[in-house]
Legacy VTK file of the C-alpha trace (Angstrom):
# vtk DataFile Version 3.0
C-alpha trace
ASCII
DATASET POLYDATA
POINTS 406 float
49.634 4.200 172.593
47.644 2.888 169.984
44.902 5.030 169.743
47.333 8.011 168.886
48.825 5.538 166.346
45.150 4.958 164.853
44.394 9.108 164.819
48.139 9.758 163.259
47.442 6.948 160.367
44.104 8.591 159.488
45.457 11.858 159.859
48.066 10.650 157.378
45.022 9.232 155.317
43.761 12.546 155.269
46.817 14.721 154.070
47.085 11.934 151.479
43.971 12.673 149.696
44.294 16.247 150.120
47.506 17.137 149.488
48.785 14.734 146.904
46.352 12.431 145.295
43.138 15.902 145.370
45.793 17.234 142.006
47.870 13.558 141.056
44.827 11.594 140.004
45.016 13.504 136.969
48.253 11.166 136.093
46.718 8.164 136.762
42.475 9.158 135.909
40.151 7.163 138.388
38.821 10.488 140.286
36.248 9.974 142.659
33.109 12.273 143.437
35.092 14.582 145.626
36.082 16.672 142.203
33.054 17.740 141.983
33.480 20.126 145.329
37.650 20.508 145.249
39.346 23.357 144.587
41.789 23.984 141.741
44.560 23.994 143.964
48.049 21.604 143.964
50.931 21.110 146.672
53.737 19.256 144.201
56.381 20.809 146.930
54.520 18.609 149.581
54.877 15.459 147.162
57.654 13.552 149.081
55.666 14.097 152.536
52.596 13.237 151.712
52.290 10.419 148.693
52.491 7.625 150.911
49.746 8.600 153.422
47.460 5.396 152.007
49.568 3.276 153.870
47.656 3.974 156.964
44.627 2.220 155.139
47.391 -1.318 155.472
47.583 -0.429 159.471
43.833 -0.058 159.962
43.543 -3.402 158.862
46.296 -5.009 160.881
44.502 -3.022 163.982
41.301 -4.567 162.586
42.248 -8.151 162.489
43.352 -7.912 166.313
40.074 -5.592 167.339
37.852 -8.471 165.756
39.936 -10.850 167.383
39.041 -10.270 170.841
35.661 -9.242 169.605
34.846 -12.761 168.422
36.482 -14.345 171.225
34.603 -13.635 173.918
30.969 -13.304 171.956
28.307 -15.451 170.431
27.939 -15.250 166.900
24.753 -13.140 167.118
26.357 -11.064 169.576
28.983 -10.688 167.705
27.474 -9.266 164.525
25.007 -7.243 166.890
28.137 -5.400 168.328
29.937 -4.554 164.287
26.685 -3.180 163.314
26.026 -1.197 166.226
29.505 0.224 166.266
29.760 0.701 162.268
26.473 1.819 161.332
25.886 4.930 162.835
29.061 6.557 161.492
28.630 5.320 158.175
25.154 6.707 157.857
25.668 9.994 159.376
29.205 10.548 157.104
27.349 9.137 154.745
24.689 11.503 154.049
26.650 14.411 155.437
28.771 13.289 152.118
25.718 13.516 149.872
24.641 16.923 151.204
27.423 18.016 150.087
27.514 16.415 147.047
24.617 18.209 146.121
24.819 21.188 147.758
28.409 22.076 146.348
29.221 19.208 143.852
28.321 19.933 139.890
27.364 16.331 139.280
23.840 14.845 138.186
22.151 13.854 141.451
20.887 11.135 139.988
24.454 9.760 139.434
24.462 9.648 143.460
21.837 7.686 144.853
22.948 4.290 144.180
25.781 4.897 145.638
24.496 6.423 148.393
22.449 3.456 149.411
25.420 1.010 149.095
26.956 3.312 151.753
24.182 3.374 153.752
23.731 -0.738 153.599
27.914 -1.010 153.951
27.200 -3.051 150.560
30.144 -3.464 148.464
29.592 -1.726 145.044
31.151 -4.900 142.854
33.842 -4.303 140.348
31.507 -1.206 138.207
30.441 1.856 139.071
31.870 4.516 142.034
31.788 4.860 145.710
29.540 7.438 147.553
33.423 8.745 148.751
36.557 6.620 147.251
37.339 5.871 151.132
34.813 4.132 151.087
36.389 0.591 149.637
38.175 -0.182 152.717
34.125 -1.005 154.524
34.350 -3.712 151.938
37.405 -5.707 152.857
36.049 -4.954 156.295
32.540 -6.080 156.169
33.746 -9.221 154.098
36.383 -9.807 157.097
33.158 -9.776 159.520
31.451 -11.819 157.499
34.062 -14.591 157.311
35.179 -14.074 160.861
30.914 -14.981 161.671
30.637 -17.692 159.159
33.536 -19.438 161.284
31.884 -18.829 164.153
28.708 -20.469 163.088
30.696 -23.583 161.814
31.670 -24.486 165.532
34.607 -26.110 163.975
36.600 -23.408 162.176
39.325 -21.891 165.276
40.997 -18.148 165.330
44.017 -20.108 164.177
42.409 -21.709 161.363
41.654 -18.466 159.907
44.763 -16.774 160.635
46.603 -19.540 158.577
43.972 -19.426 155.804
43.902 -15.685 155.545
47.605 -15.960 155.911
48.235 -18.897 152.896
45.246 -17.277 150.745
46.632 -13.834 151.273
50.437 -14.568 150.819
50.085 -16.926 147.380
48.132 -13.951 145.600
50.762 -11.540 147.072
54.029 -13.051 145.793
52.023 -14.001 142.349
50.858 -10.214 142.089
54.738 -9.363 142.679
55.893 -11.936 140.069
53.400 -10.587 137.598
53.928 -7.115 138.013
57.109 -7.040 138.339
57.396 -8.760 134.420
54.551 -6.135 133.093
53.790 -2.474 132.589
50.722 -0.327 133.971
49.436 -1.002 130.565
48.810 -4.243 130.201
46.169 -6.502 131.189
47.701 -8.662 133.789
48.850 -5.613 135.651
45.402 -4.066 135.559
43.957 -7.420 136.693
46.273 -7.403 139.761
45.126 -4.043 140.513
41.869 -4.169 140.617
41.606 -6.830 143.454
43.033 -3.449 145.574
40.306 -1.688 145.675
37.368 -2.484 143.134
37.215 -6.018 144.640
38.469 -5.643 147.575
35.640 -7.615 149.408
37.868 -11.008 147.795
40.778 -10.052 150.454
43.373 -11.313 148.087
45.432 -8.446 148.807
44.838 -7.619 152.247
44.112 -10.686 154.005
47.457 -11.110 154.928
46.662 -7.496 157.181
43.934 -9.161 159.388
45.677 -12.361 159.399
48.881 -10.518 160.699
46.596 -8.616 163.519
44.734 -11.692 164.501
48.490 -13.169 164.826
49.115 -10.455 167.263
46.584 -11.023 169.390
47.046 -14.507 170.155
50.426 -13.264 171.148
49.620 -10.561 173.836
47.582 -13.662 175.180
50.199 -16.525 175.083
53.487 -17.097 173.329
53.418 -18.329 169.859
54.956 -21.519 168.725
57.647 -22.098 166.393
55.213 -22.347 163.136
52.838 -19.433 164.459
56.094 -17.697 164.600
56.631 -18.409 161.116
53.028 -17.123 159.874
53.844 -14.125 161.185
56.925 -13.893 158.851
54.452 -15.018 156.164
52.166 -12.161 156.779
54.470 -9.818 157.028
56.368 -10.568 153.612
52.993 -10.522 152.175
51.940 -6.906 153.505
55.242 -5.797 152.344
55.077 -7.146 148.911
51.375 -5.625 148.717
52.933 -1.827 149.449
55.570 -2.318 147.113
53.987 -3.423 144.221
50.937 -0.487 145.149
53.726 2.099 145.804
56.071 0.672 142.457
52.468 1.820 140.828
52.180 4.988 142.202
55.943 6.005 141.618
55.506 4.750 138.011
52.289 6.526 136.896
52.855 9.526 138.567
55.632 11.772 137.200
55.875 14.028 140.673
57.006 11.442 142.935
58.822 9.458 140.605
62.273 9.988 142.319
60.517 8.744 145.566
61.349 5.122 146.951
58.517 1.858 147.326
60.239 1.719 150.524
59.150 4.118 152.606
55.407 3.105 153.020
57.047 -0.135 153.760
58.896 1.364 156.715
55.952 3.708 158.114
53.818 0.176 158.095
56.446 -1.810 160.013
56.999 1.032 162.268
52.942 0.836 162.924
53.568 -3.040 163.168
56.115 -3.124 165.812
54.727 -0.670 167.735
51.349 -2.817 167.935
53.525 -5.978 168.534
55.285 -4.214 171.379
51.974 -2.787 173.083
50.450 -6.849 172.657
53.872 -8.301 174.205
53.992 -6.005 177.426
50.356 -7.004 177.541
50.484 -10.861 178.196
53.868 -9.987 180.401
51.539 -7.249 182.038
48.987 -10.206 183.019
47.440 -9.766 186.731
49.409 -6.850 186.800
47.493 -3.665 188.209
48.062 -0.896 185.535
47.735 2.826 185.614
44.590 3.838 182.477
45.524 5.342 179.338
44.483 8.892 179.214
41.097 9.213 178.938
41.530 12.249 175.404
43.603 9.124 174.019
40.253 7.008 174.077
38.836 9.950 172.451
41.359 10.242 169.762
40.332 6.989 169.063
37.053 7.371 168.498
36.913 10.012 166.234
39.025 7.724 164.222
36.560 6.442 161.984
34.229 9.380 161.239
37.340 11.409 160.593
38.480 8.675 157.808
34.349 8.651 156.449
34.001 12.296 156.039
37.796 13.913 155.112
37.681 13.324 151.349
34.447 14.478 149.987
33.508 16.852 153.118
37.048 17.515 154.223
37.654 18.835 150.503
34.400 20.568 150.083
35.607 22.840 153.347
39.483 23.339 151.980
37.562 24.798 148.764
34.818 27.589 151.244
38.644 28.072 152.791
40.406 28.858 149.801
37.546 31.108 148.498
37.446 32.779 151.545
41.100 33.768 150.746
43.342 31.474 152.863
46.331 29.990 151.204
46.019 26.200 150.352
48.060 25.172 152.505
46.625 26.730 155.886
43.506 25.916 154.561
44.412 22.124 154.845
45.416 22.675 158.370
42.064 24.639 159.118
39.936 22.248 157.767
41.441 19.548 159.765
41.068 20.930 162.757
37.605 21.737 161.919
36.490 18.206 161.039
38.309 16.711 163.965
36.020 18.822 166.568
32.820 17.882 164.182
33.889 13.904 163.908
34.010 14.439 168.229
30.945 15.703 168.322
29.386 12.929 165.528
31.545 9.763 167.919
30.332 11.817 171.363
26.526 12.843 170.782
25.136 11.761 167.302
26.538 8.101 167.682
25.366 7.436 171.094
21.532 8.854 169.911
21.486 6.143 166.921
23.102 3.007 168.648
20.628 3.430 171.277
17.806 3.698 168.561
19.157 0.890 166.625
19.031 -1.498 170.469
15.523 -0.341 171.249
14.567 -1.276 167.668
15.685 -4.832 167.922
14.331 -5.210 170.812
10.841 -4.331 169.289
10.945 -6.619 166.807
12.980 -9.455 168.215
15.554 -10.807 170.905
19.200 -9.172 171.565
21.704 -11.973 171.710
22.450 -13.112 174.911
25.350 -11.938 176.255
28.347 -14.527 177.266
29.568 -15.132 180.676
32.755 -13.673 181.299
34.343 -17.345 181.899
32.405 -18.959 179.190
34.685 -19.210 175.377
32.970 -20.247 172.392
34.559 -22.733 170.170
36.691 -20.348 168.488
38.590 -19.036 170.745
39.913 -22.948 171.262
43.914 -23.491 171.564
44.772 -19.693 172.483
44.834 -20.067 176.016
42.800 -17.038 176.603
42.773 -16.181 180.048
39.625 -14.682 181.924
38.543 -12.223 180.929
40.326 -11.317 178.070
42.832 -8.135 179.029
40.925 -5.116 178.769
43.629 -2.541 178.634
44.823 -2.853 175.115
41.903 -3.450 173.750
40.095 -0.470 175.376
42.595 1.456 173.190
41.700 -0.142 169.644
37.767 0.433 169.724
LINES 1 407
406 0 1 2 3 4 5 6 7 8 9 10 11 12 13 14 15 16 17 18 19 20 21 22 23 24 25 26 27 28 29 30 31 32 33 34 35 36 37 38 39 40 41 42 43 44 45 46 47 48 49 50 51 52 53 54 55 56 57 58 59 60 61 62 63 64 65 66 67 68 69 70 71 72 73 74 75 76 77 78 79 80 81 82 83 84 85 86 87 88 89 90 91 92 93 94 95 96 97 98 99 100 101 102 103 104 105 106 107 108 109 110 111 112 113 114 115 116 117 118 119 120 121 122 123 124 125 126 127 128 129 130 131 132 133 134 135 136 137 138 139 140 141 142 143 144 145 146 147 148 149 150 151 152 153 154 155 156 157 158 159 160 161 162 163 164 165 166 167 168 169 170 171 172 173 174 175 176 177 178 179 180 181 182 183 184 185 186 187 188 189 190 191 192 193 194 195 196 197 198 199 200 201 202 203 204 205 206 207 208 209 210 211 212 213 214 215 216 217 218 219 220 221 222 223 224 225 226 227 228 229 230 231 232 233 234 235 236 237 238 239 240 241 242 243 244 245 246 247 248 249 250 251 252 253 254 255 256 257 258 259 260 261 262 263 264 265 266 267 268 269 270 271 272 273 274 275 276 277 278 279 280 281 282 283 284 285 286 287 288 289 290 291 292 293 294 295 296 297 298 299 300 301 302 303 304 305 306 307 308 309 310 311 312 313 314 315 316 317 318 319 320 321 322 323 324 325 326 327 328 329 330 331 332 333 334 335 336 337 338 339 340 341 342 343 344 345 346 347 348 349 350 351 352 353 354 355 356 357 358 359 360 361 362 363 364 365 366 367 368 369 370 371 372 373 374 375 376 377 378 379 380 381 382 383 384 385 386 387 388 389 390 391 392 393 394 395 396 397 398 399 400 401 402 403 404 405
């Protein structure tokens, strides 16, 4: 079930940067490239059903936290960071410079004003606090890559456990959370300390000071669908969860605030879609570790695929996605079938990028390493490195649910 739930929260993603924020930015002014290729087209009427579609961004990372979980459980440290860069890269650089094709194919920008951050897109290196993304979707690969990052400098240590950084990530995550709420909720969109709080969101994202608490809350939920959690575990998870809530309500309070269409929407519905998402996952890890030894009919093999074109859906819907609603809308379709159009359009080009293109480079990107140097060694199945200590992991790890989040 959760590879549907992945597709539906970048679909949602999508429609959200499409539909709403393509015309609302203009309330709030911090546009990204893809105005250089949209059309001058708005859905206000589609306001209420749309505005909170970013709050699938919250549930990738949740998703995230438990993917990397079992990732780093069962793999070396250099086979761990072998396996995120072979399953990251070759998305990122084939969205990547589909998106600057475009960009200056369609776009009326400078094209010098893209190359720089083109090749941070192309490196997955966070842009710092100046200048723009390649494609504003783009900020989420930094909270990401600096999740990896922390997840292998752990690793390395031989001392630091999964639990150890669930509780840090949890702590660390949850103080900046309820501090952000306290300040924001004494300040206006116009002053400094609001602005401050805000731009740890997206700008510096790579600091996790907002969203740690999302891959501390999915790395919670792994250790459960492997063992039951204790009393304090128990309470982390409450932790978490209070802090991803207060993180969508202050970002939706925003939002409502600065943004005269939707301001007769409530901060709590993105709160309910993401502890919908939540439970569901929670659900799908508790049947697993009940499921344990138990024989188990596959998930559909198009749900697997659904899953997969995940990610080069999310890298290419904003700046390409928009760039075909506008050849639509010229072409004389209303706005609103064009949306539909293009979607379906992208989702059959992201399958054939996740089916045949990705494949091509992974396998270049192996042979390559293995000219110049050594591929880790893989890990016996029975054999746990350091970190996976106290989680009672049994071997192997179970497959089933995990086979659904890649």
């Amino acid at each position: 079930m959760l590879d549907p739930l992945r597709f539906a929260t970048a679909l949602g993603v999508a429609v959200f940067h499409q539909m709403f924020w393509s015309w609302a930015w203009v309330s709030i002014g911090v546009p990204g490239f893809e105005r250089y290729v949209a059309a001058d087209v708005l859905y206000p009427s589609a306001a209420p059903f749309t505005w909170f579609g970013w709050v699938g961004v919250e549930i990738f990372f949740v998703i995230s936290g438990f993917v990397i979980a079992n990732s780093a459980c069962k793999s070396s440290p250099g086979e761990f960071l072998l396996g995120r860069a072979l399953r990251l890269y070759p998305a990122v650089w084939v969205c990547a410079t589909a998106t600057l094709l475009v960009l200056l194919l369609f776009g009326s920008g400078p094209a010098s004003e893209f190359i720089l951050p083109y090749l941070h897109a192309m490196l997955m290196v966070p842009k710092g606090v100046t200048g723009q993304w390649l494609d504003g979707v783009y900020w989420t690969l930094a909270a990401e890559t600096a999740f990896y990052g922390l997840v292998y400098c752990a690793m390395l240590t031989k001392k630091v456990t999964l639990r150890h950084l669930a509780w840090g990530l949890t702590i660390y995550s949850a103080i900046f959370n309820a501090v952000a709420l306290l300040v924001l909720s004494c300040t206006t969109p116009s002053d400094l300390p609001y602005l401050v709080i805000l731009m740890f969101r997206v700008p510096a994202a790579a600091f996790l000071l907002n969203h740690g608490c999302f891959f501390a809350l999915g790395i919670w939920l792994f250790i459960s669908s492997n063992r039951e959690l204790t009393r304090l575990e128990r309470a982390a998870v409450a932790i978490a969860c209070l802090s991803g809530a207060a993180e969508i309500y202050y970002f939706a309070s925003f939002f409502l605030t600065s943004i005269p269409a939707i301001a007769d929407q409530s901060a709590l519905v993105p709160i309910m879609v993401w502890a919908a998402a939540v439970l569901l996952i929670a659900v799908a890890a508790n049947r697993n570790r009940r499921a344990a030894g138990v024989a188990s009919p596959e998930a559909p093999a198009y749900w697997r695929t659904l899953g997969l074109i995940t990610y080069p859906l999310y890298l290419s819907h904003n700046v390409v996605g928009t760039a075909i609603i506008r050849a639509l809308v010229d072409a004389g379709l209303d706005a609103t079938t064009a949306v539909w159009v293009e979607l379906g359009i992208l989702v059959l080009i992201c399958w054939l990028i996740c089916a045949k293109v990705e494949p091509v480079i992974r396998a270049a990107m192996t042979r390559t390493i293995t000219y110049f140097g050594q591929l880790p060694a893989r890990l016996p199945t029975s054999t746990r490195p350091r970190f996976s200590r106290g989680l009672g992991l049994r071997p192997p790890v179970p497959a089933k649910m995990i086979a659904t989040l890649r």
